[in-house]
C-alpha positions, 0 to 999 in steps of 0.5 A: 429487534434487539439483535438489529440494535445490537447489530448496528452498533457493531456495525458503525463501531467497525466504521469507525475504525475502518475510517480511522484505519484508512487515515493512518494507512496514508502516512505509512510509507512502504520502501521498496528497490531493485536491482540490488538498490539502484531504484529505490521507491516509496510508497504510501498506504494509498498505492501512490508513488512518494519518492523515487531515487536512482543511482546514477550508474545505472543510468546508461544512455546505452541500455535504457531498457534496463533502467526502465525495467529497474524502475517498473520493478521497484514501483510495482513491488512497492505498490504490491507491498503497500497494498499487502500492508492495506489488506493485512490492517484491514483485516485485523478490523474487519475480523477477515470479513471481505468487504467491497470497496474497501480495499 
């Protein structure tokens, strides 16, 4: 029984922390671009979109295709940094140990 206790401390203490964690990951900010810095993008630590700015020679009336290829570029390498960035913190708390629904 003794163990069990021990156990759920360990437990609500790695809560604690994962919460804790979870709060700081949504103020952190990932940067990200495409195109040599023509789409630029910001996210955050919760894979939302902050901030996007496009430079105004790559906007081609002519050749939307490749803006929107620039854009979709730079949100999903932002997205996918952000995530990496989630994942890594998290598993400093968690001692590598994959829990569902956490990240």
């Amino acid at each position: 029984m003794k163990n069990m206790n021990q156990l759920m401390k360990q437990a609500q203490q790695m809560q604690a922390k994962i919460t804790t964690l979870q709060k700081e990951l949504e103020d952190r900010e990932i940067e990200t671009s495409s195109g040599g810095g023509m789409v630029k993008v910001k996210v955050n630590g919760k894979q939302e979109l902050l901030e996007i700015k496009i430079n105004k020679e790559c906007v081609d009336p002519n050749d939307v295709e490749m803006l929107e290829e620039l854009v979709k570029t730079a949100i999903n390498q932002g997205v996918k940094e952000s995530q990496d960035m989630v994942s890594q913190a998290m598993s400093k708390v968690t001692g590598g140990l994959s829990i569902p629904g956490l990240f």
